[in-house]
C-alpha positions as CSV (number, residue, x, y, z in Angstrom):
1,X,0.0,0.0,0.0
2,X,1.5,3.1,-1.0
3,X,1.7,6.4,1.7
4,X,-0.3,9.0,0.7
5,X,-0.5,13.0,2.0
6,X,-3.7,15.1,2.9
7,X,-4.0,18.4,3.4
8,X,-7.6,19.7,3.9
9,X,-9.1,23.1,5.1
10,X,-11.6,24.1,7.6
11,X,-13.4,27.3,8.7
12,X,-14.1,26.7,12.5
13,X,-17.3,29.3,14.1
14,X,-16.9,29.4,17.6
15,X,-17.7,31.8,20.6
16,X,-15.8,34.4,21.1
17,X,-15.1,34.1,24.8
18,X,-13.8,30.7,23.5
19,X,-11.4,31.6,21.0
20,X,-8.2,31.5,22.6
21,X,-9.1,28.2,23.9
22,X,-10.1,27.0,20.9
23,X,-6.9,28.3,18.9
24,X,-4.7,26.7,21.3
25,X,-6.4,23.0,21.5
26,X,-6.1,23.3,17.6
27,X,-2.9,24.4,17.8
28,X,-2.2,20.8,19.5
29,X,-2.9,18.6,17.0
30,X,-0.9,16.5,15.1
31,X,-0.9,18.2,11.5
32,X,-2.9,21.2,12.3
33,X,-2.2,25.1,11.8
34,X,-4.1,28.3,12.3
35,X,-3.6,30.9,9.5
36,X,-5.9,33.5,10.8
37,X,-9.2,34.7,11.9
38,X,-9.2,34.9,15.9
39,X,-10.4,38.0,15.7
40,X,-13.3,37.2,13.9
41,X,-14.5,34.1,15.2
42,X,-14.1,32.1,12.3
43,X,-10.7,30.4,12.5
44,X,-8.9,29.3,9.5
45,X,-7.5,25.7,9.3
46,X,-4.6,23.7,7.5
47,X,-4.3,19.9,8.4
48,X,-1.5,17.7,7.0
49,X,-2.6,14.4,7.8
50,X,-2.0,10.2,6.3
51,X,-5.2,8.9,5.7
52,X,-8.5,10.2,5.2
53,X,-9.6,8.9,8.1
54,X,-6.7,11.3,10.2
55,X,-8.6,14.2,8.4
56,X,-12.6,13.0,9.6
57,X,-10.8,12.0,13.1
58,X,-9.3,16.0,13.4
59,X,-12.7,17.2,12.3
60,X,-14.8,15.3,14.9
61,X,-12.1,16.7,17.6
62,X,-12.4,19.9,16.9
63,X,-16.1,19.8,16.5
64,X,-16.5,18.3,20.5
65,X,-14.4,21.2,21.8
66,X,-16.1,23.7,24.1
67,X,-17.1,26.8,21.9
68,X,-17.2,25.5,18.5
69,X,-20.3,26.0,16.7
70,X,-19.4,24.4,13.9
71,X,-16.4,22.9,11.9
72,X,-16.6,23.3,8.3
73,X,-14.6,21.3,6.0
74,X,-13.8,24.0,2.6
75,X,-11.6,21.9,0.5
76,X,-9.2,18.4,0.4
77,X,-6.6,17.1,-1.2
78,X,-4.8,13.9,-1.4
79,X,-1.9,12.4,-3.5
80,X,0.4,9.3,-3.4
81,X,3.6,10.5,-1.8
82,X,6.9,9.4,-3.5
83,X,9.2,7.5,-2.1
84,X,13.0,8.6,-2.8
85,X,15.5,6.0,-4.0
């Protein structure tokens, strides 16, 4: 089975009082990175992940975390990564 590389983005809503919070638990995980929005609300989202299923499992974790309204996947991308010789 060949390795393959994801990279997705997200738009995260949350509550304000909640932001800083919420920017550092993202902050946290594996693969993840915050380019923005804090002071809007709406966080903006890189993850670097495996497998698919890395990219649904980041999703769900940042949906469950205290002041997210919602976790909104934007775009994804996957391709087979080359091994060097």
């Amino acid at each position: 089975m060949s390795r393959e590389c994801h990279i997705s983005s997200l738009v995260v809503h949350s509550l304000p009082d909640c932001m800083s919070s919420i920017a550092q638990s993202i902050g946290s995980l594996d693969g993840a990175e915050i380019h923005g929005g804090q002071d809007t609300g709406k966080l903006i989202v890189t993850l670097e992940t495996d497998t698919e299923s890395q990219v649904v499992e980041r999703i769900n974790a940042i949906q469950l975390l205290d002041g997210v309204l919602a976790a909104t996947l934007v775009f994804h991308h996957f391709e087979p990564v080359q091994e060097r010789e």
